[in-house]
C-alpha positions in Angstrom: 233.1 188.3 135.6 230.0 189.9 134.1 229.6 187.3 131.7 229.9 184.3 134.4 227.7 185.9 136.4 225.2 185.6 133.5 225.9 182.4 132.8 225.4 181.3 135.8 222.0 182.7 135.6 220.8 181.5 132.7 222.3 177.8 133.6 219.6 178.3 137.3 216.3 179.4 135.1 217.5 176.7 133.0 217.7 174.3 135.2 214.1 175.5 137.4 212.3 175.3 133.7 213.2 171.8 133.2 212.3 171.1 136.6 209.2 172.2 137.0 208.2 170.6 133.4 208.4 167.3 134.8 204.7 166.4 135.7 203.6 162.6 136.9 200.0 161.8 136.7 198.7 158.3 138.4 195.9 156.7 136.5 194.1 153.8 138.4 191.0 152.2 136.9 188.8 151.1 140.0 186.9 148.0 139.8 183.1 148.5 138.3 180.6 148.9 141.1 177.7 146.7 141.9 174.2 147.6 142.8 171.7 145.3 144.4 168.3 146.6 144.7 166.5 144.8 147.2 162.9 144.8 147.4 160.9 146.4 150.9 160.0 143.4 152.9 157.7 143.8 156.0 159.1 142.1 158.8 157.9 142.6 162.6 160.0 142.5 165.6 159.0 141.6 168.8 161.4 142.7 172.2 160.6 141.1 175.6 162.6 142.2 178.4 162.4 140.2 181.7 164.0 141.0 185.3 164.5 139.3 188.4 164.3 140.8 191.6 165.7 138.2 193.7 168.1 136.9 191.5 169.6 139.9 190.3 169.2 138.6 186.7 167.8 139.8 183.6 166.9 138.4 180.1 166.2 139.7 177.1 164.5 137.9 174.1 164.0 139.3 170.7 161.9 137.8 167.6 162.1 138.5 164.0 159.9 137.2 161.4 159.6 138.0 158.0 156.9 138.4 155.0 157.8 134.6 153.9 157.1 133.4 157.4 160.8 132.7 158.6 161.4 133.4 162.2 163.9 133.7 164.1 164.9 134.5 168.3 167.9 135.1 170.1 167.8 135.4 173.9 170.3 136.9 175.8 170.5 136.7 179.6 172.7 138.5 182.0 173.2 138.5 185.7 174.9 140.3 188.4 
């Protein structure tokens, strides 16, 4: 009886060593990153906000231009 109980014991620590031998490590080689430096550009904005008293509507128009000249506006109006 002695002797099965120490087998039995030795098959457990046995069996818990291997187990805990058994290591998986996941490699994964992430694409290579891109930096693009951009250089400062000065560019002025320019907000105009209008309301309407009577007609309960309101507009808002805003214009961008940059250092080469480009310009650009988008207005937006809403009403009640």
């Amino acid at each position: 009886m002695r002797k099965a109980l120490l087998a039995a014991a030795a098959l457990t620590l046995a069996g818990l060593t291997g187990a805990s031998a058994q290591t998986t490590v996941i490699e994964r080689d992430a694409p290579d990153r891109v930096v693009v430096d951009r250089p400062a550009t000065t560019s002025s904005t320019t907000v105009e906000r209008r309301e309407s008293t009577s007609t309960g509507c309101s507009s808002k128009t805003v214009t961008k231009e940059n250092d080469v000249g480009d310009r650009k506006t988008v207005t937006k109006e809403s009403c009640d």
